[in-house]
N, C-alpha and C positions, 0 to 999 in steps of 0.2 A: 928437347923442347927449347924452341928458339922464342924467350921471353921479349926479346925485343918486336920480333916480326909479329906476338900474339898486341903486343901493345899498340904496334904502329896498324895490323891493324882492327882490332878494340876499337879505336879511337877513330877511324874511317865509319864503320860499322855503327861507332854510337852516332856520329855523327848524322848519317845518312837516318836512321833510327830516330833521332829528335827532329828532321828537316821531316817526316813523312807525319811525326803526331802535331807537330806546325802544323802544316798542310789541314789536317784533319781537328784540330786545334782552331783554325782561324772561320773555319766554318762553322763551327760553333762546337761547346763542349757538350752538349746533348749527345752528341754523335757519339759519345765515350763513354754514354750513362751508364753503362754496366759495366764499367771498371771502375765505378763512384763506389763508396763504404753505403752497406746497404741502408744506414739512417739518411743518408741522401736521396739514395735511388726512390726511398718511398715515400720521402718528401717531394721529390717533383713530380710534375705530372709524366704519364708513363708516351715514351716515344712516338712518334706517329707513322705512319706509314712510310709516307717521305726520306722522316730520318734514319728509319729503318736501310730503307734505298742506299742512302747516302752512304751509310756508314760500312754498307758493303763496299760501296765503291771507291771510299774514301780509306777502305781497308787495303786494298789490292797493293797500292806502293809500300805499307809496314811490312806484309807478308812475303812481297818480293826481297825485299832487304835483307827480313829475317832469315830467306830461308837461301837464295841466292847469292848474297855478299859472301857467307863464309863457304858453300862450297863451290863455287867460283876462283875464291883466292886460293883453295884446298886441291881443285883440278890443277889452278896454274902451277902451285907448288909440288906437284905431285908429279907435273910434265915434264919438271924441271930439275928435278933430284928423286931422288928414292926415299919414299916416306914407309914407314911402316902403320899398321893401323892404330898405335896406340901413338903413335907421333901427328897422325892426322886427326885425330879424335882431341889429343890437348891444344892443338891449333883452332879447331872449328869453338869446342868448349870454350877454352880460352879468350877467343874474342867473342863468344855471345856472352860469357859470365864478363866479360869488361861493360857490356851493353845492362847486363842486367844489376851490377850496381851503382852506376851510373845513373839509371833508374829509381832504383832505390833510394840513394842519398843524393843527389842533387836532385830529380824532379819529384818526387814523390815527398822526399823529407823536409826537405830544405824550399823547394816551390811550392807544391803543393798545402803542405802541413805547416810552415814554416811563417811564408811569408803570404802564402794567400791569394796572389791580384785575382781582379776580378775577370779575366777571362776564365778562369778554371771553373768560377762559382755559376752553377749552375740559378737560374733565373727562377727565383721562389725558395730558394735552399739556402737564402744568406745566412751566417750565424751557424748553419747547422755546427753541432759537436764531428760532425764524420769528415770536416775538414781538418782536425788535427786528431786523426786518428791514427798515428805511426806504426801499431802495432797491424791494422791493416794492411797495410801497404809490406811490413815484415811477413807478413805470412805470402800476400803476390812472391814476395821476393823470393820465398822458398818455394813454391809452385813453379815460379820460375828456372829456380833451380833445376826440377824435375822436368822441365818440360823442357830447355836447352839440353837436359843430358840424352835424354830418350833422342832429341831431335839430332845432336852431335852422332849418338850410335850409329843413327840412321844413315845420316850425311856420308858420316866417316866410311860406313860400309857402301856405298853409292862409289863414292872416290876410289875404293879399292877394286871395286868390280871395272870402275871404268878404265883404269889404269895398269 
């Protein structure tokens, strides 16, 4: 396992990964409502149709990212040398677990819960308690967890078949 190459690229990956909840971010944070702590979500008022739209649309670049960037770099490196599958599985993992506490501890802990601005605060839910809700955000992080591994399995066996 080459810790270097999962870091360098982690850090493309988170990167790409914070340029896409921008994106979806500056259009407004409703578009996110259901990744709010549920004492939020049931203080504003419930989506609209619109933002529903939106948020599909406004999804497509996260989920390209998420699921694109690392087997992409996983085909290149696989073209390129001889990976075995538990060497391409701590590669893909590795840079999604670099995205997902990244996640955790700077935008969720430290922006979110921490410091607050008011782009995140949903409109009617100022003050809410669900904005420093850490323990929230700790359990995403372990759903997270599971959801990159399963997704890594995946990937990983896609690469091997392709290669």
């Amino acid at each position: 396992m080459n810790i270097s190459l999962i870091l360098m690229h982690g850090a493309i990956f988170t990167c790409l990964f914070v340029l896409a909840l921008l994106i979806i971010g500056l259009k407004g944070p409703r578009l996110m409502l259901q990744d709010y702590p549920k004492s939020i979500v049931e203080a504003a008022l419930p989506k609209t149709a619109k933002e529903k739209r939106q948020g599909i649309i406004f999804a497509i670049p996260f989920l390209l990212n998420f699921i694109g960037y690392p087997l992409g770099v996983a085909l290149y490196i696989a073209a390129h040398e001889h990976q075995t599958f538990l060497q391409t599985f701590s590669l893909i993992w590795g840079i999604t677990l670099f995205g997902n506490l990244f996640d955790l501890i700077i935008l969720d802990w430290l922006i979110f819960c921490l410091i607050t601005p008011k782009f995140v605060v949903i409109p009617g839910t100022e003050g809410n308690k669900g904005y420093k809700d850490y323990y929230f955000h700790f359990i995403g992080f372990l759903k997270g967890l599971l959801i990159t591994l399963v997704l890594s399995l995946l990937l990983s066996g896609i690469v091997e078949l392709m290669t």
